[in-house]
Structures are given as structure tokens and as C-alpha cells.
NUDRENVO-269693 format. One record per residue: x, y, z of N, C-alpha, C, O in turn; residue in three letters. Coordinates in steps of 0.2 Angstrom, whole numbers, plus 5000, padded with zeros to 4 digits. Example, Ala and Ser with C-alpha at 12.3 -4.5 7.8 and 13.67 -1.06 7.14 Angstrom:
506649725039506249785039506649845039507149835042ala;506449895035506849955036506450005039506750065040ser;
//
This chain:
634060125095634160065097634060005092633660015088unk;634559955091634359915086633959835089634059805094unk;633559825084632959785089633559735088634059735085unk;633159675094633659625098633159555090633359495088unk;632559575087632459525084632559575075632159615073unk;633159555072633159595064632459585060632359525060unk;632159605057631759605052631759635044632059675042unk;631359605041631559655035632459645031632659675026unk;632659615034633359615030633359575024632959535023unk;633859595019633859575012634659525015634659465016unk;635159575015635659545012636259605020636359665020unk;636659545024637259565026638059565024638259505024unk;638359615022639259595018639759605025639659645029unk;640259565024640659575029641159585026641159545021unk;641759615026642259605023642959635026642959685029unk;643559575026644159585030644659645028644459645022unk;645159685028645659705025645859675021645959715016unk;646059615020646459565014645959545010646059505005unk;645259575010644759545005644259485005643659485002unk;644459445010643959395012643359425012643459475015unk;642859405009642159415013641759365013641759315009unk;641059375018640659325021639859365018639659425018unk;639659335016638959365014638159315017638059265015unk;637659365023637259325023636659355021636359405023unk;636359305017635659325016635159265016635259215018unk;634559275013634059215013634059145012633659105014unk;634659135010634659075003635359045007635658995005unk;635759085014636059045018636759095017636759135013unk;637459085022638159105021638459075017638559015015unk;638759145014639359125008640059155009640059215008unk;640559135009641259145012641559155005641459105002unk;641759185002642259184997642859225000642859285003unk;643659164999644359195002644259254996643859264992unk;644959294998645359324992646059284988646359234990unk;646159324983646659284978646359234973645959194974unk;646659254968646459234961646259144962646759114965unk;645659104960645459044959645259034967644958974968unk;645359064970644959024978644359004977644059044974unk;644158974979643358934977643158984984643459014988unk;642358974986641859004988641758944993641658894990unk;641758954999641258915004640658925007640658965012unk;640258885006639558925007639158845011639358795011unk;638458885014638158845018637458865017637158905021unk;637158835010636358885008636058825009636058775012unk;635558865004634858795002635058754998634758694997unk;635658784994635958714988636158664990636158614987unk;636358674996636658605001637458665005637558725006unk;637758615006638658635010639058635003639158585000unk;639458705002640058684999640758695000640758744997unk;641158685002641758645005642358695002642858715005unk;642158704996642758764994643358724993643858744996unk;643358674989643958644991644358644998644958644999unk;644058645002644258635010644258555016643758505015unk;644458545018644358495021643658505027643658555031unk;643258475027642758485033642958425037642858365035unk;643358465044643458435049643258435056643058485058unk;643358385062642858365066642258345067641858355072unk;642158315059641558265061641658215065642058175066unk;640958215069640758175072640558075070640158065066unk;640758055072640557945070639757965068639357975073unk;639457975060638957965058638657895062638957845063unk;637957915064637257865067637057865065636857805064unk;636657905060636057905055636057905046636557915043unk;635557885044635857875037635857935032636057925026unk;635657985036635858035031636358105035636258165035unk;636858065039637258105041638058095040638358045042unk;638358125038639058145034639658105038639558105044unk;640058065036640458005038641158035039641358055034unk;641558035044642258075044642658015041642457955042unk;643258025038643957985034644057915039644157865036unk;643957915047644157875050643557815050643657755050unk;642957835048642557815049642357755043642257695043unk;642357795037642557755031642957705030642857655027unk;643657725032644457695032644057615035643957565031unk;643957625042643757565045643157545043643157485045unk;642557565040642057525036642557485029642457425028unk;642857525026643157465019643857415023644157365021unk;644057445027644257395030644057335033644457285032unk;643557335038643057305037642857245033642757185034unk;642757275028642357245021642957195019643157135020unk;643157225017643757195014644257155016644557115012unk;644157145023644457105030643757035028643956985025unk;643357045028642857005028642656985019642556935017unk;642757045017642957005010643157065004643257054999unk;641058565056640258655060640558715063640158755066unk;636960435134637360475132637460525139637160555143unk;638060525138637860585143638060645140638560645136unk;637560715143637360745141637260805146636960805151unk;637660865144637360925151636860975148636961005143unk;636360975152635861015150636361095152636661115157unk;636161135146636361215146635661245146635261225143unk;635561295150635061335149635361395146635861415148unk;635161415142635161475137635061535136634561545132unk;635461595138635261645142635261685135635761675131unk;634561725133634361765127635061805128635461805131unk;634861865122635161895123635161965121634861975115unk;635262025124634962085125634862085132634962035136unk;634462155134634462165142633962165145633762195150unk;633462115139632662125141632562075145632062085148unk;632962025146632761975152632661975161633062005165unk;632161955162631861965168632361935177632461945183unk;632461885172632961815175633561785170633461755165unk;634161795173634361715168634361645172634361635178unk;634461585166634661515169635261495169635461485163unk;635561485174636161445173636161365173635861335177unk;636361335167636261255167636661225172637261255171unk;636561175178637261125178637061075173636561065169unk;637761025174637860965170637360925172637260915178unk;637060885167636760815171636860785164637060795158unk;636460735166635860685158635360705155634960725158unk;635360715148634860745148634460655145634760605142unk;633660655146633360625148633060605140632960545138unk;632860655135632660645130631960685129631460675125unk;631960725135631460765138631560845135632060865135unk;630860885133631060955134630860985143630360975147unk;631261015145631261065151630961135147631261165142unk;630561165150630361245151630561265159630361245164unk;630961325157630961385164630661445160630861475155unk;630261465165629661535165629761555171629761525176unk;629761635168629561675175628761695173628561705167unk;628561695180627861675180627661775177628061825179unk;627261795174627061855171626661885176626861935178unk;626161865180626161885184626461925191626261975194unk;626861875192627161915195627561985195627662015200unk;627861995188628062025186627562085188627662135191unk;627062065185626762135183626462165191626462225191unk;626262125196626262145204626662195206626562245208unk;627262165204627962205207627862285203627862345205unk;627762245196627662345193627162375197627362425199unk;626762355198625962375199626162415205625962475206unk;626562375211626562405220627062455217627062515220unk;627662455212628062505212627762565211627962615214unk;627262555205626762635204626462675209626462735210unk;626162595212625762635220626062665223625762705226unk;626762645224627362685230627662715227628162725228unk;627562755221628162805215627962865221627362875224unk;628562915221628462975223628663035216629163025212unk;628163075217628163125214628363205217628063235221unk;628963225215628863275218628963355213629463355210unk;628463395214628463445209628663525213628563535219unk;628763565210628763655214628363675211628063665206unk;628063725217627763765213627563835220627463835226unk;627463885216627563935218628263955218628663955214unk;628463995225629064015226629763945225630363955225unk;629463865226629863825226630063805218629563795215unk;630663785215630663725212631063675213631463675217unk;630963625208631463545209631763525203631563545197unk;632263495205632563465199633063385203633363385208unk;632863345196633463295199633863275196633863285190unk;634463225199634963195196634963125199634863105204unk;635163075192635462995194636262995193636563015188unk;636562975198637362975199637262895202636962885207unk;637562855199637862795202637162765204637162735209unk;636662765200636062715200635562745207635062715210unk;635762805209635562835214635062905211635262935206unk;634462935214634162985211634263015216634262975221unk;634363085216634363145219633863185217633663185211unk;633563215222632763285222633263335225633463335231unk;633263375223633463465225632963515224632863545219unk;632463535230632063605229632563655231632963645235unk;632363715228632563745227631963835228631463845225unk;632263875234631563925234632263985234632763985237unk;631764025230631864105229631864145235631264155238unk;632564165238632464195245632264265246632264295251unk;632064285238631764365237630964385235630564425235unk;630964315234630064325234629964295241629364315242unk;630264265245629764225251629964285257630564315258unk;629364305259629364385266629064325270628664275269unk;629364345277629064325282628864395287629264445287unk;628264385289628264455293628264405302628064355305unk;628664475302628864445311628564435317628664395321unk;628064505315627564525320626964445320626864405325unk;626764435312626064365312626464305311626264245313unk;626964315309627364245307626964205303626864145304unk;626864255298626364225294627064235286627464285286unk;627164185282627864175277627064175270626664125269unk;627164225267627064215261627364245253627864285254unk;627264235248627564255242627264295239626664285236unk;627964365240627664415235627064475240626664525240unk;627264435245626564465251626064425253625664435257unk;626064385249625364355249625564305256626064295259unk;625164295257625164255264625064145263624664105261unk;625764125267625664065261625463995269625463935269unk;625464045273625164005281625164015286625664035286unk;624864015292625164045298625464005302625463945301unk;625864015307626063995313626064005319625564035320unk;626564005325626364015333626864065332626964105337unk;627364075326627664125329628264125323628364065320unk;628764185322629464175318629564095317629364065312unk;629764085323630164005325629763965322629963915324unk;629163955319628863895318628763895309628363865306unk;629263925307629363935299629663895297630263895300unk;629563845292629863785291630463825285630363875281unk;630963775286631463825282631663765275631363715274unk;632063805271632263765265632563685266632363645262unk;632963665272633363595275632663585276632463545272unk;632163605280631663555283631363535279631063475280unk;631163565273630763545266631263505264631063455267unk;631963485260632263445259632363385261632463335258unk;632363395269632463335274631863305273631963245274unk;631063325272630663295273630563265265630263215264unk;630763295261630563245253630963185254630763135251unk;631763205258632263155257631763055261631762995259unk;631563115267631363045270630763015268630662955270unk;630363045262630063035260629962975252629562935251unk;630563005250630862975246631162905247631062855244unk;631462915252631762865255631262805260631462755262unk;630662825260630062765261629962745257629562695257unk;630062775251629662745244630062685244629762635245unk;630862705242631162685239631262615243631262555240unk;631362625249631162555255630862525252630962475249unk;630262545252629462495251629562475244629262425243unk;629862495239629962475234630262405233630162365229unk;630862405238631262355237631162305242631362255240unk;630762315249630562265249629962215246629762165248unk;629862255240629162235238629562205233629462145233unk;630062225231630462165224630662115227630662055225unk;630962135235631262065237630662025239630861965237unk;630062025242629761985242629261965237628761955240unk;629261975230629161955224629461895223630061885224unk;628961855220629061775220629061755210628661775205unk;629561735210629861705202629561625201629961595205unk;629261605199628661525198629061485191629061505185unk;629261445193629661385188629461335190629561305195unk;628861305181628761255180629161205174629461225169unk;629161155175629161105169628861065166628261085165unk;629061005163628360965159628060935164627560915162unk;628060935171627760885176627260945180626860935185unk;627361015177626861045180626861055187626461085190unk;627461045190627661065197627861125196628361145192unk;627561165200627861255201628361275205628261305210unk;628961255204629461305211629461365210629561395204unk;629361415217629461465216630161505222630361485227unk;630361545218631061555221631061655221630861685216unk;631261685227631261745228631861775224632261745221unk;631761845226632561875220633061835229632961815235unk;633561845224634261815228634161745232634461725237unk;633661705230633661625229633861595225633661595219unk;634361545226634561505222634061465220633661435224unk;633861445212633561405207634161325206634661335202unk;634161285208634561245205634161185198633561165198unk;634561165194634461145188635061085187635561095185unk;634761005189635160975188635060915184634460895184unk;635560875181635360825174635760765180636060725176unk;635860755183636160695190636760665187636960605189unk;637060705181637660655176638260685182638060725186unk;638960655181639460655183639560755182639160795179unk;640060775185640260835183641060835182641360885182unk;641360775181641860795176641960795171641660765167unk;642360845168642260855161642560805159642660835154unk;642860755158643060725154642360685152642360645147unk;641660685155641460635157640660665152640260635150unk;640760735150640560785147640560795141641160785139unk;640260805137640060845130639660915130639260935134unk;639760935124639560985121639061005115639060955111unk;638761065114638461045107637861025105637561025099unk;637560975111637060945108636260945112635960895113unk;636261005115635861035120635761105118636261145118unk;634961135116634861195116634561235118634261235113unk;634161285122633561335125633261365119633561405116unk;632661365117632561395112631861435116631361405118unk;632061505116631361545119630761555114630761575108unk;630261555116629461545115629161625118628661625122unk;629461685114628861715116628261745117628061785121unk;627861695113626961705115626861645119626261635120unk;627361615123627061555129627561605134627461585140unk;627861625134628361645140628761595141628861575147unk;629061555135629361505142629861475134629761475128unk;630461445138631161425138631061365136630961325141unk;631161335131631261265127631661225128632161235124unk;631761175132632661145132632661055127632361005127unk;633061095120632761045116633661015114634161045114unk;633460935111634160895111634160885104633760855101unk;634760915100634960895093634760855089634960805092unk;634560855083634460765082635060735079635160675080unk;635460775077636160735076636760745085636960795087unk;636760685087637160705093638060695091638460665087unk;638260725097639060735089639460725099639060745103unk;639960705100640460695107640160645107640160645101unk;639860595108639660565113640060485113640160445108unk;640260455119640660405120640360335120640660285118unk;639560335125639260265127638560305128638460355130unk;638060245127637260275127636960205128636960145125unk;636660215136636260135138635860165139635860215142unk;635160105134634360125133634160055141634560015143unk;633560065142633460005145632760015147632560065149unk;632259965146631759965144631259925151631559895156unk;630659925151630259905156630459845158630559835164unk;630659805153630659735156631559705159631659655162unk;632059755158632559755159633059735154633659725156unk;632859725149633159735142633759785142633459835142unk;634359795141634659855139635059845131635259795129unk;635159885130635659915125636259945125636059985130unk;636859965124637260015125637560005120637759955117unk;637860095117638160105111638460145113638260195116unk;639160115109639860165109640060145103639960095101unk;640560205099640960205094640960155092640460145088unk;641360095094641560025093641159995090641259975084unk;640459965095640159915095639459945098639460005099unk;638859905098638259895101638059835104637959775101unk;638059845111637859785115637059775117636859815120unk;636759725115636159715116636059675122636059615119unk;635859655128635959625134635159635135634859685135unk;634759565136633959565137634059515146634559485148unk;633559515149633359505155633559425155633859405160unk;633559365149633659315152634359305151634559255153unk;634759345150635559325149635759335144636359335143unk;635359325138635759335131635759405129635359445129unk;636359395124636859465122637059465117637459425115unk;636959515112637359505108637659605104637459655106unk;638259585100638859625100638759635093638659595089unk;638659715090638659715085639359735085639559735090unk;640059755077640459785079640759785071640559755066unk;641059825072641459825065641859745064642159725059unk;641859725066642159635066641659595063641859555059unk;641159615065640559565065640059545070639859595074unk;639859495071639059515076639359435080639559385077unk;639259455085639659405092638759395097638459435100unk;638459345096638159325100638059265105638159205103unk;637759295112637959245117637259215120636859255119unk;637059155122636459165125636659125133637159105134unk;636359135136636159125145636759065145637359065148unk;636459015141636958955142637558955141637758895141unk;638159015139638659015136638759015128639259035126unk;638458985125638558975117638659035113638259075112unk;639159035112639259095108639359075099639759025097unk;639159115095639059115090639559195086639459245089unk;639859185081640259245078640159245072640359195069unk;639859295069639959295063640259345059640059405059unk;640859335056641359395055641559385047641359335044unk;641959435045642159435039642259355037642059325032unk;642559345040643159265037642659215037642659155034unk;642159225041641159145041641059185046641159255047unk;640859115052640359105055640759055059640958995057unk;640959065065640959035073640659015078640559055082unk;640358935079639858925085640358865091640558805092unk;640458925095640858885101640258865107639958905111unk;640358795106639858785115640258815121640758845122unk;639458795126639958825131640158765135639958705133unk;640658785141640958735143641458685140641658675134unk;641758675148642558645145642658615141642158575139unk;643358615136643558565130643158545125643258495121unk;642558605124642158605119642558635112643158665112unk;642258605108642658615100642058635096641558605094unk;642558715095642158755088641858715082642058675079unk;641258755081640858735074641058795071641058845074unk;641358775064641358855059641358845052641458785051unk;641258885048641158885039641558965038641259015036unk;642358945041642559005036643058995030643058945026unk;643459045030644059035024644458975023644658955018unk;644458955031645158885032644658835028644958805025unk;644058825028643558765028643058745033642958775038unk;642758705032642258705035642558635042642858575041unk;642258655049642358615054641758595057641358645057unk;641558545060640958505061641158515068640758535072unk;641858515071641758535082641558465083641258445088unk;641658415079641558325082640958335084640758325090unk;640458365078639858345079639558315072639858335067unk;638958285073638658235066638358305061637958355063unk;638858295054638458335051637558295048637658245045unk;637258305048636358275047636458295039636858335037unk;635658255036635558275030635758295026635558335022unk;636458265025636958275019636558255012636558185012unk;636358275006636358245002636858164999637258145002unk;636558134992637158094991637558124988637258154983unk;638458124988638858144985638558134976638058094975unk;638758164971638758154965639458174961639658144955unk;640058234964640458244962641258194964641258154969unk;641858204962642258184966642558214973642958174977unk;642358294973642458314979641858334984641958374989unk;641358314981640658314986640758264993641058214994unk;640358294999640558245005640058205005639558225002unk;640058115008639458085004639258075013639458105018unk;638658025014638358035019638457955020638657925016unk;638257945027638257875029638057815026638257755026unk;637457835023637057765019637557755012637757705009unk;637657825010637857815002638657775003638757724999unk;639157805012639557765011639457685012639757635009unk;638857665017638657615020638257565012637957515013unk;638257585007638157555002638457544997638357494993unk;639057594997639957584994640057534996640357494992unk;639857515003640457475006640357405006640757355006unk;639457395006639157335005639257324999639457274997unk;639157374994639257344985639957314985640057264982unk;640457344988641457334989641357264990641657214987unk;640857234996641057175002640457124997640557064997unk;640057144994639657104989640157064983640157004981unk;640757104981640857094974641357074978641657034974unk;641657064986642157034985642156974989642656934990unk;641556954990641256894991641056864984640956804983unk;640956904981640856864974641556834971641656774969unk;641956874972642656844971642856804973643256764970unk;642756824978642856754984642556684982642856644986unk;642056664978641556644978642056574972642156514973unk;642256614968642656584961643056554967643256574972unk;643156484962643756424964644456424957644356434952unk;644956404959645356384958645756314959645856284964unk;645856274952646256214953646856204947646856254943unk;647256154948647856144944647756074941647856024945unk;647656074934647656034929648155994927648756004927unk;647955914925648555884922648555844916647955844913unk;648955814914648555754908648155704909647755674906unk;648355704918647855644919647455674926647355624930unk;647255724927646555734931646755804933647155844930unk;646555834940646555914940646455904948646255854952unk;646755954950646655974960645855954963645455924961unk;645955984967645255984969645256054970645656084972unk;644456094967644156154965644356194972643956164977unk;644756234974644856294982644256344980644156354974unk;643956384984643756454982644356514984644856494987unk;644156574982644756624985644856644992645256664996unk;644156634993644156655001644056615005643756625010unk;644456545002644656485007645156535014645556575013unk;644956515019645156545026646056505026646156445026unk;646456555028647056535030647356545021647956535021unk;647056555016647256565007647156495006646956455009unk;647556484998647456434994648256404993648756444991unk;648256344994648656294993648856244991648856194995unk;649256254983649156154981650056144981650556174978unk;649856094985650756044983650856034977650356014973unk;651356034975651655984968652255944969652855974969unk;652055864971652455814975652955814968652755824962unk;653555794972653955714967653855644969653455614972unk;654655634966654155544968654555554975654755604978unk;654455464977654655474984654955404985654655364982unk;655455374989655755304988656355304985656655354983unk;656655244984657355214981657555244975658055284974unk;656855224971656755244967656655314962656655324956unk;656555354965656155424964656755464959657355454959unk;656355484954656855534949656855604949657355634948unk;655955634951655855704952655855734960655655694964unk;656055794961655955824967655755884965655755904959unk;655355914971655155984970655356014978655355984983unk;655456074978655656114983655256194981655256224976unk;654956204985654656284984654956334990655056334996unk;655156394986655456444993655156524989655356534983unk;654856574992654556634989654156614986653756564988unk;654356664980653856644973653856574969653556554964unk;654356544972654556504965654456434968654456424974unk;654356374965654156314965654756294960654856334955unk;655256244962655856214960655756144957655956104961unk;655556114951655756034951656256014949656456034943unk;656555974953657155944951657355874949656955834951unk;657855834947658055784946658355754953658755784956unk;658255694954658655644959659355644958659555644952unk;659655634962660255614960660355524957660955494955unk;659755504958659855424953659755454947660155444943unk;659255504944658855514938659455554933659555554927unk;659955614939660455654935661255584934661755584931unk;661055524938661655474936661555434931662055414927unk;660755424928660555394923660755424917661155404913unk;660555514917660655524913661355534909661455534903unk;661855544916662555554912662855504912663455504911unk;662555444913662655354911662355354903662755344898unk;661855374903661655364897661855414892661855394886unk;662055474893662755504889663055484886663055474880unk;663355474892664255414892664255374888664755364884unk;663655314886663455244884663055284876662655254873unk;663155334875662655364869662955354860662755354854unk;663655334863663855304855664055254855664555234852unk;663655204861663455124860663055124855662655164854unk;663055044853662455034848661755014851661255014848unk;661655004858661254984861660954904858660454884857unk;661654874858661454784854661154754861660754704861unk;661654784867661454724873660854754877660754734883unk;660354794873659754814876659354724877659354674873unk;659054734883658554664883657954694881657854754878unk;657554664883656754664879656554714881656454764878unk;656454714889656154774890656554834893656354874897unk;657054824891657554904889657254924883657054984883unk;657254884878657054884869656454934871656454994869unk;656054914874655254924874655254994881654755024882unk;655855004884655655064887655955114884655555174886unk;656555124880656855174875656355194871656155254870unk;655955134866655455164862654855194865654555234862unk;654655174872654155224875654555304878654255354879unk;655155284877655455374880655555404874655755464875unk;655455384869655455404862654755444860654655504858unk;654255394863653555404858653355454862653155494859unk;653455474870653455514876653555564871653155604869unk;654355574871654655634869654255694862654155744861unk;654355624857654055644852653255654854653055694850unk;652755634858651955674859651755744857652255774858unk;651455764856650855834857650355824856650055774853unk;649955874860649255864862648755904857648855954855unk;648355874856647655914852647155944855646955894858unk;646855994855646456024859645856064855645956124853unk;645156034854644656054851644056084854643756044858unk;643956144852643356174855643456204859643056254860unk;643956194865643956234872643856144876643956144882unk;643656094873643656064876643955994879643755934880unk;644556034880645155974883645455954877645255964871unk;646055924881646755894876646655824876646355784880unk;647055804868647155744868647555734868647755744862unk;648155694870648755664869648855624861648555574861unk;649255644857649255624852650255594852650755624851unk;650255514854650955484855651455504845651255514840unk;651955494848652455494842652255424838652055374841unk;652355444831652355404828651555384824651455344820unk;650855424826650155404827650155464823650555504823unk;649355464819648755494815648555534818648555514824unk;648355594816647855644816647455664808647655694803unk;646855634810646555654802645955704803645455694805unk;646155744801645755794798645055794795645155744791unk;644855804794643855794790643455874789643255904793unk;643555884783643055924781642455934786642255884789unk;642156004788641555984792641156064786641256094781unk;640656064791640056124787640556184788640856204792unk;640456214779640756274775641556264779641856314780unk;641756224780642556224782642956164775642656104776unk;643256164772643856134770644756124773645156164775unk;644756064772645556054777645856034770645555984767unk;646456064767646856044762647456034765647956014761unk;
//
């Protein structure tokens, strides 16, 4: 029987037709596919490794060191960023030669794991000799008689036999003797016993023996004990029955592995069971507490009192307990199905590893790019994400001019960030601006594009009839046009108008030439 608790194991190998194998031993399950570069998925003391696999059906991590599913992440930086798993027939064994007293005929049963002795008891044996001696008839000649016998068909014959020339009878005394001699008297001739009468009288004589003989064997008693020390005794032409309580169909039978082996200095018949047994189809052990076992070719079922079971098999080892959970571990991993409806497998095999939408725990923190990370490592990605992008947020933006600047926005002004760029407005107005998409439009008025093609037209006048302050506004659209700005240090421009100085001055270790 294989014990229901393993001990002492080092190291179990499973492996599939196509090569996959699963390996378990101290240090935890290791999955390695077949075909050149497949990575190895394993589940030891080094932690979980994924085999390049997806591990799917995690469950929405609670704790901080439990494994985070895709969906679960997606919607934390989304977030942030919004915000900023036998039978057996006993044979009795009849010796061989013609010295046996009795034979055994076995029927079919179980055999128990027990040796049987059948013994004919010696004593009685030796009674039966004993009364046949006391009843032997002997019969001898002598004088004028003799004897002789024959066995014809298991039958003995006695023939006396008398000489009818030595035996004188005298008539007168009726006296029969041999040779003359006188061998008895009688009442008379007629009382001479004759040759038949002497025959008749050995025959009947013989014939009580042989009676008493065989009633004495028939009621001679044959004493059969076994390991239990109970003695049946059984008369000649009593059936002895011998039964092992298995089925008696042969199909249902074996052969070969059941033997008698005789014990002459004990008188007694050994019924001994092979240690290699060879036929045998299914073999259920069951133990005090109601534990059982059963092995057959296939597999080994181990079934204990509180309901759990488990399946050895050339597949792998399938274990179930009371509650329905069943657990497989086969070439390809390791399968743990709850029990009960719509439950979803845990497994670590070839395809990858599957969580069954439960929380993987104690995940280390990732370190690799394809390591899985745990909930704090990602709950701290997501806070550093949402720190840096409130930092960003934080920074202002404004739009500078010659003569002052926006007002400072930050990034993460709610609804975005927005600065107008007016024109004029009125009778009078020259610039427009227009924005659509990306682009911001400034345009001229249609007073500012009639000035200008007025002032084309009027451009190979002398401008004699300018008044004063036409005079003085041509040279301000002049001094305008002709300006550039100077800009020292990083810090701001100056408008330098057309027509005006910039002087330059030597400073420390710098010359201006």
C-alpha cells in the first residue's frame, strides 16, 4: 500500500509524450515546455517564475504585498493622471506419488494473506492400521491340508486344498484320520466335515475380517486443522470443503500465485502466496479505521474515512479532499480546482501560470522588465506618476510683450489654459485676430489694408502736403520700423528706436573692438 502521508522523498519527474516536464521537489514545482528556447515555469523558494507566460486571473490586489492584475494598474495610472493559480484462488496441492493418505481439492476464493495447513491427523492413521492387524486373518495347512492364494481384481482368494489318499475315514468309529492316524471323532460317518465345509467356513471367516475391516476404515476419522487451531474432522467419503468466498468465475480468477508446499516432519500442507503476484487486475487494502486503498494496473486509489482521496496514475497524482477540491499534478504543472459552481482553476503549467481570480500574496518587488510587481511597488509607481505630474502641473505659463506679460496660468488650471490675443476694436481698428485649430490668425482691417494701398498709390508723391503731424507720424513709422531690441544677461529687452546709440564699454577680461 502506498502511505496516504509520502515521506522521505527527494525529488518527483513527470513527463508528457511531447517532452514537457514538471518536476517536484523541496525547493518547490518546476515546469519546463519542450522545444528549443522555452523558458522554465516554476513556483519555488526563489519566488514565481512566469516562463515568459502571462499569469492570468488575478484577483483586484488588497494587500500591499499582493500581485496587481493589468486592469487593475490601467485604472490606478489612469487615475493618477486624470488627477494629474487481489483476488486470488486458493489451490491445494496434491504431492505427488501414491504415498498420500488423502488428497485436497482447492475451490476458488481470496486468498487472505494467510498461510492454511491441511493435515491428516497420524493418529488416526495409525488406529486404523492397528484394528486392521487385530482383524488380519491368517490362514495356514497343515497336515493332510494346504492353502494357497490369489488377488484378481483387488479381491484375495484362499484355496485349501486336502490330499484324498492320505485322508481314511473308518466307517465303523467315524473316526477321519491321516495316514491312519486318527485326526477326531464323531457321532458317526455323516458327521465328517468335508473339503466345501472347510472352505465355506475359512470363506465366512474371511469374510468377517474383511467386514470388520472396512467398517473400521469407514469409521476412521481424518482431523483438519488451520492457523485458528479449529479441528474439523471428516470420515472416509465425507466431503471436506475448502473455500476462499471470491467469485467463481473465471474471468474474475487468476492463476500462479498460490502454493502447497508439504512439511514432512510437521505432517502438514503449507498454503503459501508468491511474493511476486503476476494476473492480478484490482487489490483493495482497508484498515481498521476504514481507510482503503485499491490498486489496479492504471492507477492507485487511496480513499480515507473523512472523504479525501487521492489517485496515483501514470498522468499524475489527482487529489480530492471531503470538500470537493481537487488538486492535479501532471506532467504539463499543477491544477487546483475549487469545489463548487463557476469556480475558476488555479494552475502553473506550460500555458502559464493562472491565479483562478484569486489574490496572488507576497509577491516580492518586481526588479526585472518581466518580473510581476505587487501592489505597494505598483501603488508607489503610481504616486511617484501622480507626484511628478502635479509637479508639472504646478509650473505656470504666460505670454510676454514689449510692454508687459499675461497673467502666470498653472498646467493644471482645470478646464486648460487660455490667453486671448485681441485686436483693436472700434471705427478705428487696424489689427484683427481670428483663431480656428492650431492656429491663431492676425489680420489687417479693411481701413489698415485701404491705407496701405492708398499709401502705395500716393508713394511717388513727394509728401510736400504732409502737415505737421503727418510729418511727425511717418518719422515715428520709420523709427518703429527701423527699432531692435537688446537683450543682456537673460535679463529682458531693450528697445533700441531707429536712428539712437548703443555703446558698448569694455568690462572685466572682456574687450569690445
Amino acid at each position: 500500500r502506498l502511505a496516504k502521508v509520502l515521506s522521505g522523498l527527494t525529488s518527483a519527474t513527470f513527463t508528457t509524450a511531447s517532452g514537457n516536464t514538471t518536476v517536484i521537489n523541496g525547493d518547490g514545482v518546476t515546469i519546463t515546455p519542450s522545444g528549443t528556447g522555452a523558458s522554465a515555469i516554476s513556483m519555488t523558494t526563489a519566488g514565481i517564475n512566469a516562463g515568459n507566460k502571462e499569469i492570468k486571473g488575478v484577483a483586484t490586489a488588497t494587500s500591499a504585498d499582493a500581485a496587481v492584475n493589468k486592469a487593475q494598474m490601467e485604472t490606478a495610472i489612469a487615475n493618477a493622471q486624470t488627477a494629474a493559480t487481489s483476488t486470488e484462488k486458493v489451490v491445494a496441492k496434491t504431492l505427488s506419488g501414491d504415498t498420500n493418505l488423502a488428497t485436497v481439492t482447492g475451490q476458488t476464493g481470496t486468498a487472505k494473506g494467510e498461510t492454511y495447513e491441511v493435515a491428516v491427523s497420524e493418529n488416526a492413521v495409525k488406529n486404523v492400521a492397528k484394528a486392521a492387524a487385530q482383524d488380519a486373518v491368517t490362514v495356514t495347512g497343515t497336515g493332510l491340508a494346504t492353502v494357497s492364494d490369489n488377488t484378481a481384481a483387488g479381491v484375495k482368494t484362499y484355496t485349501v486344498n486336502v490330499d484324498e489318499g492320505k485322508l481314511v475315514i473308518d466307517d465303523t468309529t467315524g473316526k477321519v484320520g491321516a495316514a491312519g492316524s486318527t485326526q477326531g471323532t464323531t457321532a458317526g460317518k455323516n458327521g465328517v466335515a468335508t473339503t466345501q465345509n472347510v472352505a465355506t467356513a475359512i470363506n465366512d471367516a474371511v469374510t468377517k475380517a474383511n467386514a470388520n475391516n472396512a467398517q473400521a476404515l469407514a469409521d476412521a476419522k481424518h482431523n483438519f486443522a488451520g492457523d485458528d487451531a479449529t479441528v474439523i474432522s471428516r470420515k472416509h467419503g465425507e466431503q471436506l470443503n475448502i473455500k476462499g468466498g471470491a467469485s467463481t468465475t473465471a474471468t474474475d480468477l487468476t492463476s500462479g500465485n498460490i502454493a502447497v508446499v508439504g512439511d514432512t516432519a510437521s505432517g502438514t500442507l503449507n498454503i503459501k502466496m508468491a511474493k511476486a503476484l503476476t494476473g492480478l487486475t484490482s487489490a483493495t487494502f482497508t484498515d481498521g479505521s476504514g481507510n482503503t486503498q485499491t490498486v489496479t494496473g492504471g492507477s492507485s486509489t487511496i480513499s480515507d474515512a473523512a472523504g479525501n482521496s487521492t489517485v496515483v496514475s501514470k498522468g499524475g497524482v489527482t487529489t480530492t479532499d471531503a470538500a470537493g477540491n481537487i488538486t492535479t499534478t501532471a506532467p504539463t504543472g499543477v491544477t487546483v480546482t475549487p469545489a463548487g459552481t463557476g469556480t475558476t482553476p488555479i494552475s502553473v503549467t506550460t500555458s502559464g501560470i493562472s491565479a483562478g481570480n484569486k489574490e496572488i500574496k507576497n509577491i516580492a518587488n518586481g526588479t526585472t522588465d518581466d518580473a510581476a510587481v505587487n501592489k505597494k511597488q505598483m501603488d508607489d509607481a503610481v504616486k511617484a506618476a501622480s507626484d511628478a505630474t502635479k509637479a508639472l502641473g504646478d509650473n505656470t505659463v504666460s505670454l510676454g510683450s514689449e510692454s508687459g506679460s499675461t497673467t502666470a496660468k498653472k498646467l493644471s488650471t482645470t478646464g486648460g489654459i487660455t490667453f486671448n490675443i485681441k485686436g483693436d476694436t472700434g471705427a478705428n481698428a487696424l489689427i484683427t485676430t481670428s483663431a480656428t485649430g492650431d492656429n491663431v490668425t492676425i489680420a489687417p482691417t479693411a481701413k489698415l489694408t485701404a491705407a496701405v494701398t492708398a499709401a502705395e498709390k500716393s508713394a511717388d508723391k513727394d509728401l510736400s502736403n504732409l502737415s505737421t503731424a503727418g510729418d511727425t507720424y511717418i518719422k515715428n513709422l520709420a523709427k518703429t520700423a527701423a527699432s531692435w531690441n537688446v537683450e543682456t544677461n537673460g535679463a529682458g529687452t531693450t528697445a533700441v528706436a531707429g536712428g539712437e546709440s548703443v555703446n558698448f564699454i569694455n568690462g572685466d577680461n572682456i574687450a569690445i573692438t
